[in-house]
VOPAGU-2260 file (C-alpha; in pm, 1 decimal, decimal comma):
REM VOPAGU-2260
SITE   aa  ch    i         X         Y         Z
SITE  UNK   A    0       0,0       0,0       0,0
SITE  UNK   A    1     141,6     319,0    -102,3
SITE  UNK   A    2     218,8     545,3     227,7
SITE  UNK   A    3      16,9     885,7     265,4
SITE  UNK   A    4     194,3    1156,4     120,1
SITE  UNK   A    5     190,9    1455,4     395,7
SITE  UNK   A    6     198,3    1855,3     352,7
SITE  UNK   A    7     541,1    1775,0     551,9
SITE  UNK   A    8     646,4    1553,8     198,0
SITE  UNK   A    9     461,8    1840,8     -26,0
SITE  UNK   A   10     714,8    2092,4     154,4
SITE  UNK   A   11    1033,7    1914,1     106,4
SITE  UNK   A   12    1010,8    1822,0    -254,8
SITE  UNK   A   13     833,7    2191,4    -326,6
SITE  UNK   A   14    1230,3    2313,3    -175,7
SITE  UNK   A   15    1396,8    2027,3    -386,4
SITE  UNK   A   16    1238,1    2161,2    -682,2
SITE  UNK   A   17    1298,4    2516,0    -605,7
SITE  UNK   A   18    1674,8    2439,3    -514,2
SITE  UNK   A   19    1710,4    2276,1    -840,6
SITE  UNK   A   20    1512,9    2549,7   -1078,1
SITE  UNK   A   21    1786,4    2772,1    -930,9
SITE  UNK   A   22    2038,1    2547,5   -1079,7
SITE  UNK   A   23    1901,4    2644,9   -1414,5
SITE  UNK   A   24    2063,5    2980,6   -1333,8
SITE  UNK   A   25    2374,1    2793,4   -1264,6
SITE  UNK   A   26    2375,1    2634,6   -1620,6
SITE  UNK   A   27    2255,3    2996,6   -1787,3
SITE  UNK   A   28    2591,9    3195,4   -1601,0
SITE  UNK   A   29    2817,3    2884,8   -1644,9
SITE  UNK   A   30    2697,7    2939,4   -2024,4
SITE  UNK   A   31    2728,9    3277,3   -2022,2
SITE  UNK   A   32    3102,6    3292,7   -1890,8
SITE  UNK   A   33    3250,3    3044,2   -2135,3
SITE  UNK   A   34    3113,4    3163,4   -2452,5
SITE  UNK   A   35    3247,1    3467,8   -2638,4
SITE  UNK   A   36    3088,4    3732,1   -2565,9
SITE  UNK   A   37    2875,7    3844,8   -2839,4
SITE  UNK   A   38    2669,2    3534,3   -2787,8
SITE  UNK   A   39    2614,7    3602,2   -2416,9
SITE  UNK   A   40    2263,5    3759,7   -2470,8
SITE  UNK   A   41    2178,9    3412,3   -2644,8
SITE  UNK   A   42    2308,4    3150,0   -2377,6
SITE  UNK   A   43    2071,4    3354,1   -2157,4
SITE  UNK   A   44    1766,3    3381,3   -2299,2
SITE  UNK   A   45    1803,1    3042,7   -2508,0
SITE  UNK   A   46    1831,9    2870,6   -2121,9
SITE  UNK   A   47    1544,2    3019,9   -2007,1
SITE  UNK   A   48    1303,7    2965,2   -2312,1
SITE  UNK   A   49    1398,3    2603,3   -2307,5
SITE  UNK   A   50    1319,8    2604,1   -1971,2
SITE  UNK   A   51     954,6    2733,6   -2035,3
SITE  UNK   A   52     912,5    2509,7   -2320,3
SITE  UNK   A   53    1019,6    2184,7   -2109,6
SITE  UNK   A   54     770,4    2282,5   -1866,8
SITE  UNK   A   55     497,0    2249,2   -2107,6
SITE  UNK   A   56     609,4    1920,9   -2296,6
SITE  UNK   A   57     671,8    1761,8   -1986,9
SITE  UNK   A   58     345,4    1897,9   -1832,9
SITE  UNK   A   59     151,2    1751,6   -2129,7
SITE  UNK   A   60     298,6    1443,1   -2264,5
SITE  UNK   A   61     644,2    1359,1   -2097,1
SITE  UNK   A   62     529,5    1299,8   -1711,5
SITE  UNK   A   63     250,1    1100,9   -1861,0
SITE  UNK   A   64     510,4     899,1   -2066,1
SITE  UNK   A   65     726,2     813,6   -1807,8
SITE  UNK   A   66     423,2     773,6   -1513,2
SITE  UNK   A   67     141,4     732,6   -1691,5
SITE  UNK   A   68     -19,3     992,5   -1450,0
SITE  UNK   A   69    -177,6    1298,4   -1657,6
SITE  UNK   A   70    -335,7    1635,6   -1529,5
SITE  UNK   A   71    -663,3    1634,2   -1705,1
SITE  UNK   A   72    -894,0    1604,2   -1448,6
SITE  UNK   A   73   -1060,4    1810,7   -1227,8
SITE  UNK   A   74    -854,0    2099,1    -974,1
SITE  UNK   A   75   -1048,7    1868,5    -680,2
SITE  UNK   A   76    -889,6    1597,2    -807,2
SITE  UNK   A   77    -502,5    1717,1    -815,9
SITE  UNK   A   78    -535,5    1936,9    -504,4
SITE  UNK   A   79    -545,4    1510,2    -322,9
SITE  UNK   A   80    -245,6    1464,7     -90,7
SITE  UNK   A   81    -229,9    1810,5     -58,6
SITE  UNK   A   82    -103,1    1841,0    -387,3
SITE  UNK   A   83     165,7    1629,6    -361,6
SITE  UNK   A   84      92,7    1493,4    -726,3
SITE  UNK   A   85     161,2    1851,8    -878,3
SITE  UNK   A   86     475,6    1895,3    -668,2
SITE  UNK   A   87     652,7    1599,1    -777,1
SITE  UNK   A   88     589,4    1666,4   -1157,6
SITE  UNK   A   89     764,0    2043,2   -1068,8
SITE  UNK   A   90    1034,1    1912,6    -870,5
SITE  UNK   A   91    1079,4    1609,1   -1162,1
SITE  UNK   A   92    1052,4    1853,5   -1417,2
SITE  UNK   A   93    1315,1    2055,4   -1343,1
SITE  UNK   A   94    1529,5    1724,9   -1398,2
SITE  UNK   A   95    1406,0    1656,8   -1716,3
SITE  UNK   A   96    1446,9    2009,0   -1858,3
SITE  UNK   A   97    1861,7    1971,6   -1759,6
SITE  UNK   A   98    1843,0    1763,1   -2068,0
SITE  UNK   A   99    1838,6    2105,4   -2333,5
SITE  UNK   A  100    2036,3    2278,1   -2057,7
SITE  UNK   A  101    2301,8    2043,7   -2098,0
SITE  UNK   A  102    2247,8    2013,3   -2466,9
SITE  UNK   A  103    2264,6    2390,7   -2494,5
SITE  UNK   A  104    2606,0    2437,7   -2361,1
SITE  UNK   A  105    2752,3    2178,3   -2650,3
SITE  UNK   A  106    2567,4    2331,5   -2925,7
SITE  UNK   A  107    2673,4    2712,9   -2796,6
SITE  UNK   A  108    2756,5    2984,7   -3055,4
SITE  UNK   A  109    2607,6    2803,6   -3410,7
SITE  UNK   A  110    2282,0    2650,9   -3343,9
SITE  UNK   A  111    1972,3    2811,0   -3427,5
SITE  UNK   A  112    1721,0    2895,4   -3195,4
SITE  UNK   A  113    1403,5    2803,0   -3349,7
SITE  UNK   A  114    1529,2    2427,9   -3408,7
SITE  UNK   A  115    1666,1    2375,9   -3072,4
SITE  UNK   A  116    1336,6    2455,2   -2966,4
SITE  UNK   A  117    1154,5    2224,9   -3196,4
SITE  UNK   A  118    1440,6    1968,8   -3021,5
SITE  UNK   A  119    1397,8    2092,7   -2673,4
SITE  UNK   A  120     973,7    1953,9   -2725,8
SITE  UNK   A  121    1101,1    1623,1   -2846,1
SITE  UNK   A  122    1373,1    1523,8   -2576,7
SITE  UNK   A  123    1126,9    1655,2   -2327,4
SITE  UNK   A  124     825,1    1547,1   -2387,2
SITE  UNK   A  125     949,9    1164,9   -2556,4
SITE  UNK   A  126    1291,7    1065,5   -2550,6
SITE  UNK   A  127    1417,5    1172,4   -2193,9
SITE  UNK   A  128    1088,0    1009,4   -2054,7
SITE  UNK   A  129    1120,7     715,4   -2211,4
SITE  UNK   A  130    1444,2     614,9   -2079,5
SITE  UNK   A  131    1345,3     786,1   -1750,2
SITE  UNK   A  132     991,0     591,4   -1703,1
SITE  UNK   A  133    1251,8     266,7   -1791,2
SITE  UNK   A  134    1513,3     327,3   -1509,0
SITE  UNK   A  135    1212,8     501,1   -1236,2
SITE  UNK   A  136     908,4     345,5   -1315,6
SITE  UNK   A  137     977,7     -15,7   -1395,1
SITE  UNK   A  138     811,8      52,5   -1772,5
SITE  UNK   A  139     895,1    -217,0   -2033,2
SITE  UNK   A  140     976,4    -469,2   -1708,1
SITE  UNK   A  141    1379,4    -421,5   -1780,5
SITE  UNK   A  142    1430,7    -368,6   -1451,0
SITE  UNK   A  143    1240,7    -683,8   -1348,1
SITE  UNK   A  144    1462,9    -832,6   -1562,3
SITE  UNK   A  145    1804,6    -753,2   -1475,3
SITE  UNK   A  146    1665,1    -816,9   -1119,4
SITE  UNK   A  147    1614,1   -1150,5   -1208,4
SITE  UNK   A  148    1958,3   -1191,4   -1426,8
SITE  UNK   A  149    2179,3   -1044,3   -1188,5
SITE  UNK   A  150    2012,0   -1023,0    -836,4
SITE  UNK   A  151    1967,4    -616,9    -827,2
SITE  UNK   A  152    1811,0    -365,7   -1033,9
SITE  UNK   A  153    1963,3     -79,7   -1189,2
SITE  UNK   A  154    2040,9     233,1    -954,4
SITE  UNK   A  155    2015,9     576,0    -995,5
SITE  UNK   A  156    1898,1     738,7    -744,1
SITE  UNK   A  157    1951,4    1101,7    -856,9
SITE  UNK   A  158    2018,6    1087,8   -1210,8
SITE  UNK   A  159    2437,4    1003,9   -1321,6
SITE  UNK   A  160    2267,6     828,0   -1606,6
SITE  UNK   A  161    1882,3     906,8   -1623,2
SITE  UNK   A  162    1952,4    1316,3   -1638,6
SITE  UNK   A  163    2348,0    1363,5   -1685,7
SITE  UNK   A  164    2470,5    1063,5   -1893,6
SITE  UNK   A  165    2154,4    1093,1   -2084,3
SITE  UNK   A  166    2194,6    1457,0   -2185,2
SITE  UNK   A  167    2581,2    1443,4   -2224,2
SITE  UNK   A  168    2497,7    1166,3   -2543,3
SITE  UNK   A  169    2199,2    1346,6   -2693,2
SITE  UNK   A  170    2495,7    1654,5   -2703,2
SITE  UNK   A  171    2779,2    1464,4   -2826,9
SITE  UNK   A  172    2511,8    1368,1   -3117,9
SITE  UNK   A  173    2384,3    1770,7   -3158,6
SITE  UNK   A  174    2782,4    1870,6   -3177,6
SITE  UNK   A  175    2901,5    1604,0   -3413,8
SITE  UNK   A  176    2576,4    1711,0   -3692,5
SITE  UNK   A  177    2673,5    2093,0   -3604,1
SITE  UNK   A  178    3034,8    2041,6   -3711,6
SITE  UNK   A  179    3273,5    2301,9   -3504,7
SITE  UNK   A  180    3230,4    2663,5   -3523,4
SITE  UNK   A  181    3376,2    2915,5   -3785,9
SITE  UNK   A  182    3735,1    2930,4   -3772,2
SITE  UNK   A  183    3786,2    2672,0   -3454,4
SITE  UNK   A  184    4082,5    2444,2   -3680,5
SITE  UNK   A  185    4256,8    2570,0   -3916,4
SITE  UNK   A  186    4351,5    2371,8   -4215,6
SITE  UNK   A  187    4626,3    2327,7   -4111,7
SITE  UNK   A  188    4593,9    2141,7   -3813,2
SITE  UNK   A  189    4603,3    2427,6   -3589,0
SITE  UNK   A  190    4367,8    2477,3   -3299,4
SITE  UNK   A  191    4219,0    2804,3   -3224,9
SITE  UNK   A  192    4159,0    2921,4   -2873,8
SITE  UNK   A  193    3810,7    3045,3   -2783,8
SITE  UNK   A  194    3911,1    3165,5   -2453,1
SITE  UNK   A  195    3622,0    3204,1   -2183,9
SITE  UNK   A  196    3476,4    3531,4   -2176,9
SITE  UNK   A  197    3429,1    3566,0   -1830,7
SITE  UNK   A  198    3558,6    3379,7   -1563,6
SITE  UNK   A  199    3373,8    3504,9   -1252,8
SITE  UNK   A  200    3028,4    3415,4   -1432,7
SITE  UNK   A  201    3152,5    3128,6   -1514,1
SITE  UNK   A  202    3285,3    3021,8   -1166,2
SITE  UNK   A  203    2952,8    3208,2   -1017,0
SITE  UNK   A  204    2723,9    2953,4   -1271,8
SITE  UNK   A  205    2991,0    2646,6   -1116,2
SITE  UNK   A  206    2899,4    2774,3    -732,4
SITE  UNK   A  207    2514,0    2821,5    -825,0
SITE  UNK   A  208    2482,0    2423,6   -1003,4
SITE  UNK   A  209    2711,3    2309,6    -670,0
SITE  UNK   A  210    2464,7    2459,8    -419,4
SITE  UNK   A  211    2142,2    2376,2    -578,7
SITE  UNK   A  212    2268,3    2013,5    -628,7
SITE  UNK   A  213    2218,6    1907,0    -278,0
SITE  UNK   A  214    1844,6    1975,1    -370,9
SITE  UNK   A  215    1889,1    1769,4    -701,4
SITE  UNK   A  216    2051,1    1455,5    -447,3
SITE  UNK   A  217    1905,7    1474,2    -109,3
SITE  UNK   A  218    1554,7    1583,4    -203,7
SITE  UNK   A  219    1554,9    1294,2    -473,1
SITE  UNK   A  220    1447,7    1065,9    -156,7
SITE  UNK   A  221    1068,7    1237,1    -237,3
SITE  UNK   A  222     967,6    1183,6     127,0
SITE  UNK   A  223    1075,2    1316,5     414,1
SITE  UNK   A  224    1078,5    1023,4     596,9
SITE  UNK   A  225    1309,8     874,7     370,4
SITE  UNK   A  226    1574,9    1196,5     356,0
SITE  UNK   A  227    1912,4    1081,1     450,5
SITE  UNK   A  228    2226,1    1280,2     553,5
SITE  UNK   A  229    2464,4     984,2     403,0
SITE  UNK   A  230    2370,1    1139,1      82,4
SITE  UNK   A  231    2433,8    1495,9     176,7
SITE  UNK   A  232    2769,5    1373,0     336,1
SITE  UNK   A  233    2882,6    1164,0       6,8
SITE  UNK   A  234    2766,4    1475,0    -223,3
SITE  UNK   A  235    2986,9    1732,4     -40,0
SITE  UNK   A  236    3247,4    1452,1     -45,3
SITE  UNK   A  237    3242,1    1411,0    -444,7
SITE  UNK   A  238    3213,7    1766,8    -465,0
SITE  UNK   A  239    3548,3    1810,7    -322,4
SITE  UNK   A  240    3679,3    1494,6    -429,1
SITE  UNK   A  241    3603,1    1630,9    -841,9
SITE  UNK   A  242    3757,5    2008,5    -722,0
SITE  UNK   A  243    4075,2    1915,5    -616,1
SITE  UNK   A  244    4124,1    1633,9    -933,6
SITE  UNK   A  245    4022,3    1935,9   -1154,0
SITE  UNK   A  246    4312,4    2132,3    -981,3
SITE  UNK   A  247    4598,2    1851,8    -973,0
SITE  UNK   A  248    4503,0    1716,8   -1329,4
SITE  UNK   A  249    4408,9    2053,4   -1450,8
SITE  UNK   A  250    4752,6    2222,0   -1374,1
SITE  UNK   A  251    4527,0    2550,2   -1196,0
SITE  UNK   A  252    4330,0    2606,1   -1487,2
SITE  UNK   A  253    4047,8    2810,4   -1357,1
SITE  UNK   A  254    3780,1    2635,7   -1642,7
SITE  UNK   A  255    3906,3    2283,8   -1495,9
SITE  UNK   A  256    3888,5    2370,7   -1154,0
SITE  UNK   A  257    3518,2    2536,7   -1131,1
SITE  UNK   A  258    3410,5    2254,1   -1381,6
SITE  UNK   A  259    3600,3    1991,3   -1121,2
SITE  UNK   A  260    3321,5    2006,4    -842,8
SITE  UNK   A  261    3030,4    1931,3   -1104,4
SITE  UNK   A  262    3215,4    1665,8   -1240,7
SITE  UNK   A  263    3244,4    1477,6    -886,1
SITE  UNK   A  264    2851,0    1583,0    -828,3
SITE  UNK   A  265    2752,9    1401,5   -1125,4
SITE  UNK   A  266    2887,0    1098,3   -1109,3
SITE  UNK   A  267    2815,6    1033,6    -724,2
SITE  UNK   A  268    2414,8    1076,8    -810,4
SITE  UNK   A  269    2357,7     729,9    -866,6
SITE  UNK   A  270    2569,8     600,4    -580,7
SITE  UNK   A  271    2511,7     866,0    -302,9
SITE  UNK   A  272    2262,0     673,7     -88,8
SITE  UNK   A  273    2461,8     351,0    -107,5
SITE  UNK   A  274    2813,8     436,8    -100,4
SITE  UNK   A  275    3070,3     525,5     222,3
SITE  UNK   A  276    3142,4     856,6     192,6
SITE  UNK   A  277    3560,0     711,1     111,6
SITE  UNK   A  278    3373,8     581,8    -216,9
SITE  UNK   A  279    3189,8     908,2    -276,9
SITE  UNK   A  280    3543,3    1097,5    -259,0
SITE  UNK   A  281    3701,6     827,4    -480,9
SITE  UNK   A  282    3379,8     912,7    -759,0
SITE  UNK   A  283    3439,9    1243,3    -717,5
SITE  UNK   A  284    3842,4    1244,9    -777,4
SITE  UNK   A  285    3824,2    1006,5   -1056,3
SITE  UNK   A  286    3547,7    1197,5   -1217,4
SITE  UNK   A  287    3696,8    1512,4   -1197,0
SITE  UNK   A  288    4032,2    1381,2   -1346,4
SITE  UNK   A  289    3847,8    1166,4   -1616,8
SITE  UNK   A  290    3695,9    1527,0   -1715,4
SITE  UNK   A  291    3991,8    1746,4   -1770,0
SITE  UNK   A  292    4147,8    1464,0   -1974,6
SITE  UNK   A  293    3887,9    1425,3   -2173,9
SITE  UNK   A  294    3793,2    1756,1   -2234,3
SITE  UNK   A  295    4123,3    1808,8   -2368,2
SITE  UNK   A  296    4116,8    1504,7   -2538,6
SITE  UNK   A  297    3778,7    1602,8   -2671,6
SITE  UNK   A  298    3894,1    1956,3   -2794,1
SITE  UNK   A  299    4256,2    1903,0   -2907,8
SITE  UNK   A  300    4313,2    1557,6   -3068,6
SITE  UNK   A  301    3884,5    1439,5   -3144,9
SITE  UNK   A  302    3841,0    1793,9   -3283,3
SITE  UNK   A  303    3529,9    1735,7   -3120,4
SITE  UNK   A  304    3381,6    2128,5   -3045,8
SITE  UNK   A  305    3226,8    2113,3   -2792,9
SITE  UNK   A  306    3242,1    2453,9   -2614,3
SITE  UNK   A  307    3157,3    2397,1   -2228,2
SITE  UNK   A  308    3282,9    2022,7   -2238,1
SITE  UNK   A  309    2932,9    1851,9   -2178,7
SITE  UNK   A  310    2969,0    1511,5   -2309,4
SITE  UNK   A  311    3289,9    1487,0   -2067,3
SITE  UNK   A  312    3122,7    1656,1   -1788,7
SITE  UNK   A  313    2785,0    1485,6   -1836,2
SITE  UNK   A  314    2840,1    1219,8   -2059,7
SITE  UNK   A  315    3144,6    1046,0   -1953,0
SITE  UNK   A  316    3089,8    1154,9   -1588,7
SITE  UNK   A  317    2757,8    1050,2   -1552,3
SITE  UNK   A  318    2816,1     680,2   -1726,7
SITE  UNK   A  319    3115,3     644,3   -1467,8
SITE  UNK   A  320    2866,2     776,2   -1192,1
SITE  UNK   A  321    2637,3     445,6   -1292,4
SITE  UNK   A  322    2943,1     261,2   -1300,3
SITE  UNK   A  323    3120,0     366,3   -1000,9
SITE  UNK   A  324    2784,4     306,4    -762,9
SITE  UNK   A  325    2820,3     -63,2    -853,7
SITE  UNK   A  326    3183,9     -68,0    -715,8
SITE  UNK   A  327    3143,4     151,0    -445,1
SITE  UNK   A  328    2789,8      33,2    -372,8
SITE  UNK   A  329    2891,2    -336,5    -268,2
SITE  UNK   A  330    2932,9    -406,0      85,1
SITE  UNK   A  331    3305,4    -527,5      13,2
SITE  UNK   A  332    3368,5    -133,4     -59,0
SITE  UNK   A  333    3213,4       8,1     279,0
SITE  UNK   A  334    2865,3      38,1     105,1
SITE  UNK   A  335    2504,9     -67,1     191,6
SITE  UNK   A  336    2482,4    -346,5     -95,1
SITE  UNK   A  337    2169,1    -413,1    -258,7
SITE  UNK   A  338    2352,6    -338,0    -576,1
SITE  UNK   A  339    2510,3    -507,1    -902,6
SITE  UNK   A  340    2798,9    -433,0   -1124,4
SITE  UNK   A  341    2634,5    -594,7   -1393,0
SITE  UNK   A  342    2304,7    -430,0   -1375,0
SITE  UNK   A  343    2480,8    -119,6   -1331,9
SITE  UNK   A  344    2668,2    -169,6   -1671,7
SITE  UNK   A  345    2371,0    -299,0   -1828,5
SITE  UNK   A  346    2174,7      -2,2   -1770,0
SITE  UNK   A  347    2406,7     267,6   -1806,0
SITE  UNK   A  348    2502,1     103,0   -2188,4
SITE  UNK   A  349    2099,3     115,5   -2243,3
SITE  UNK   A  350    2123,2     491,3   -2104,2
SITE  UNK   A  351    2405,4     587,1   -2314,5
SITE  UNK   A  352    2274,0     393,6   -2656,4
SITE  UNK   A  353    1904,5     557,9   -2575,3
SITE  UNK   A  354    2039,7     868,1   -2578,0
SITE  UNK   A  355    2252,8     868,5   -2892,0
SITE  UNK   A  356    1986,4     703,3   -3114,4
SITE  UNK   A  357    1748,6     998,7   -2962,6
SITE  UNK   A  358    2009,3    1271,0   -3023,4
SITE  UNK   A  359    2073,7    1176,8   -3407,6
SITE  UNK   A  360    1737,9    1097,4   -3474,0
SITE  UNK   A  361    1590,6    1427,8   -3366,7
SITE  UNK   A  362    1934,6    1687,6   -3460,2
SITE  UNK   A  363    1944,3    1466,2   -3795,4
SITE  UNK   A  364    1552,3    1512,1   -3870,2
SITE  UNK   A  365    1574,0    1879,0   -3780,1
SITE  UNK   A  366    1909,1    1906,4   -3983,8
SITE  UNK   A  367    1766,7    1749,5   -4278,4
SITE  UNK   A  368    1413,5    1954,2   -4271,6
SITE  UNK   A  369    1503,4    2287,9   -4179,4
SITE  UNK   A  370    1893,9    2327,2   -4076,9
SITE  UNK   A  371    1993,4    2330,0   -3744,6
SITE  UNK   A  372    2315,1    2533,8   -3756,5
SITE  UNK   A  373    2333,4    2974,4   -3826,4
SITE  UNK   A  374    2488,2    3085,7   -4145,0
SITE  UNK   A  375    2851,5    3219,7   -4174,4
SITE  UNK   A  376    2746,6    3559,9   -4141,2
SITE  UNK   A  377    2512,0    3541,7   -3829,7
SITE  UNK   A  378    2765,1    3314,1   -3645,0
SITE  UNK   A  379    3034,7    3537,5   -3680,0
SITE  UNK   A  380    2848,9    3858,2   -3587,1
SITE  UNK   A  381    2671,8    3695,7   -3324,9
SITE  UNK   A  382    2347,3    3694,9   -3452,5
SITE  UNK   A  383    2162,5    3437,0   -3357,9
SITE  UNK   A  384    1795,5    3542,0   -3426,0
SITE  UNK   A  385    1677,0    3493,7   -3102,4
SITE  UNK   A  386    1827,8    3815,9   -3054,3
SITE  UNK   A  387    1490,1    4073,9   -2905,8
SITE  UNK   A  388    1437,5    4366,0   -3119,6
SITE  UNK   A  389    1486,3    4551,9   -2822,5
SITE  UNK   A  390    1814,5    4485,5   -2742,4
SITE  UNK   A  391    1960,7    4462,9   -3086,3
SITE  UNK   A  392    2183,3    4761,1   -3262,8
SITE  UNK   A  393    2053,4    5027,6   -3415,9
SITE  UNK   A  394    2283,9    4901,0   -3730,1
SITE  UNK   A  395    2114,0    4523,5   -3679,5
SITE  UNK   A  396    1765,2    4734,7   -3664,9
SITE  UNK   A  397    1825,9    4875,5   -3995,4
SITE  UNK   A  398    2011,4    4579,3   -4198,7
SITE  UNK   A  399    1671,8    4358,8   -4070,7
């Protein structure tokens, strides 16, 4: 029988999802500082529109996907358990619209706005849930079946592979149909710097995510009677675990270092209400090493352009988070058990292939209907077209 869900419960996840709708900010300013800086007005308003736009797919189609629970019915109806219903769509939207602001920070500086709209309705409102209703709500009986192949289902109890992985793949698809920006290699095998524009927005979006993912872990428990300070412990743990990797590995590379304490936050998701908090700081310090390496990697020898380093940070990350709770979830580690190395394998390689077949199927469809990437011209002047009349030029007012 499923317990009664208390205004006490309505509270908690109400400040979950609050704590991690201020993350959103996080991704907007982490955006905002690493791009150049004529597209700074874009990373900001593209962040928030997708956010607005997730709210509706999900509100419509994608909770019902993954849940099968839709809000047609009468207010009476969805006021029941004080609400409770309406909270934990808010406080699970807010995870599913990290997918485009994940995806956002790969495509930066070439994509068109219109398109990654039409994108931002598809990963929402289908793919994302999909995988999500898979991993959370037992749909398609997979994890009845790894259960019963390997003795434990597949973990995640915050989202290493259901939000992060998930979104890092979709990217790594969205940047390899873009192609790199204007002028990124040279033809002659040269790489071009595109510095960071600012670092104190970007290190201010790195201490915004950090903060508001203590919301995105602890509240993830749903219930307050279920709200566990292990999980606080093993996220502060990763957190500096992935900081001081990023520093070390990074050689003081402020981009590395404010990017270091996401890293270890992402991949101790899965694992933080199973692992010793040792475990939690060994997540976090190979995580954070794992993503300067392959950032650079990523940038200098895959000529992969990916401008803030999302499929690294996300992608790699989070699969090692799904990974790494397997390991440091087993009883032999310090952990609570109850999990399997196989299932957690199995699953993450089911997160990781969901997500690329998603990615190219909806960035190839787009690409081959209506283009997904700004011309020459607007990419080099910075004129992406979601660009307000209000705050463009009086030179841009006249050429339009």
């Amino acid at each position: 029988m499923e317990p009664l869900k208390t205004s006490a419960d309505v509270l908690f996840i109400l400040l979950g999802a609050i704590m991690v709708l201020a993350m959103h900010a996080g991704f907007a300013f982490l955006e905002l500082g690493t791009v150049r800086r004529k597209n700074q007005v874009n990373a900001l308003m593209k962040i928030l529109v997708d956010f607005a736009v997730s709210t509706i797919a999900y509100f419509f189609v994608g909770y019902a996907v993954a849940y099968g629970t839709t809000f047609f019915t009468g207010a009476e109806s969805l006021a029941g358990k004080s609400g409770y219903e309406l909270v934990r769509f808010f406080f699970l939207l807010t995870f599913a619209a990290a997918i485009p602001a994940i995806v956002s920070g790969g495509i930066a500086e070439r994509s068109r706005f219109n398109p990654q709209i039409a994108a931002t309705c598809a990963l929402v409102g289908l793919a994302y849930p999909f995988f999500e209703g898979i991993a959370w709500n037992q749909a398609l009986g997979v994890q009845a079946a790894l259960k019963s192949a390997f003795g434990a289902e597949f973990h995640d109890f915050a989202g290493s592979v259901v939000v992060h992985a998930f979104g890092g793949w979709v990217a790594l698809a969205a940047v390899l149909l873009l192609g790199p920006r204007h002028g990124r290699y040279t033809k002659d095998g040269r790489v071009v710097a595109f510095p960071p524009s600012n670092i104190p927005f970007l290190a201010l979006g790195a201490w915004v995510l950090s903060v508001g993912w203590f919301g995105f872990n602890v509240m993830s428990a749903q219930t307050i009677d279920k709200v566990s300070g292990l999980v606080a412990a093993n996220s502060l743990l990763a957190m500096a675990g992935g900081t001081i990797a990023g520093l070390v590995v990074g050689r003081n590379d402020p981009g590395f270092v404010h990017n270091g304490p996401l890293a270890g936050l992402v991949a101790v998701c899965a694992g933080s209400d199973v692992m010793h908090p040792l475990g939690a700081l060994a997540t976090g310090l190979v995580a954070g090493g794992l993503f300067v390496a392959m950032f650079n990697a990523t940038q200098n020898r895959l000529r992969i352009d990916d401008v803030l380093g999302v499929w690294p940070l996300h992608g790699l990350c989070g699969a090692w988070g799904g990974i790494a709770c397997g390991l440091f979830g087993q009883k032999a580690l310090g952990g609570l058990g109850g999990v399997s190395l196989a299932s957690q394998l199995a699953g993450t390689a089911l997160g990781v292939a969901t997500a690329l077949a998603s990615g190219f199927a909806i960035y190839g469809a787009l690409k081959a209907v209506v283009g997904i990437r700004l011309d020459a011209e607007e990419e080099f002047e910075g004129a992406d077209l979601s660009v307000h009349r209000i705050t463009a030029t009086p030179e841009r007012e006249e050429r339009a």
